[in-house]
C-alpha positions, 0 to 999 in steps of 0.5 A: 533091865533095870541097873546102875552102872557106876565110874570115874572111881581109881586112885588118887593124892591126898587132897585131891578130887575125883567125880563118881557118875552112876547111870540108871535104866530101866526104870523111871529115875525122876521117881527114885532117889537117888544115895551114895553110900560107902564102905571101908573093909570089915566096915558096915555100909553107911549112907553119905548123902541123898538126893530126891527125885525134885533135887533136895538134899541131904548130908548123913556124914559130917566130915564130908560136908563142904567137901562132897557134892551129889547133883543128878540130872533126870534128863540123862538118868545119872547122877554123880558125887563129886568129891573133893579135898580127899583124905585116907579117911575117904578110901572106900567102897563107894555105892550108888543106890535108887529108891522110891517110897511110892514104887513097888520095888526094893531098892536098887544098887549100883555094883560099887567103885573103888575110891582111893586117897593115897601119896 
């Protein structure tokens, strides 16, 4: 079955940080990228940051950078985004998502976490 399966979301204070994993199966994810996107009530998705199959990065939210780091591990199909210094301003709806330019498949998301900064 292919899926993504998010966790480590929840509530926490202001500055503080919290570490989001997403696991991947059945399908090859060394092949896939691999995004975590946001979204705030009555709010569109946006992409935050990217990762390719090989590592390379790429940040698509300026507030975030220096402050969110998305890794991936292709050994254990995962990938996280660690975040730090969080504000109210990052209280969202956080989606992991899998695409693959070269595969013959839409992309593939995650079934979102609730992500909380709040005193």
């Amino acid at each position: 079955q292919v899926q993504l399966v998010e966790s480590g979301g929840g509530l926490v204070q202001p500055g503080g940080s919290l570490t989001l994993s997403c696991a991947a199966s059945g399908f090859t994810f060394s092949q896939y990228a691999m995004s975590w996107y946001r979204q705030a009530p009555g709010k569109e998705r946006e992409l935050v940051v990217r990762i390719t199959g090989a590592g390379v990065v790429r940040h698509y939210v300026d507030s975030v950078n220096g402050r969110f780091t998305i890794s991936r591990d292709n050994d254990k199909n995962t990938a996280a985004l660690r975040m730090n210094s969080l504000g109210p301003e990052d209280t969202d709806v956080y989606y992991c998502q899998a695409d693959c330019s070269v595969c013959k498949r839409t992309a593939i998301w995650g079934q979102g976490t609730q992500d909380t900064a709040s005193s």
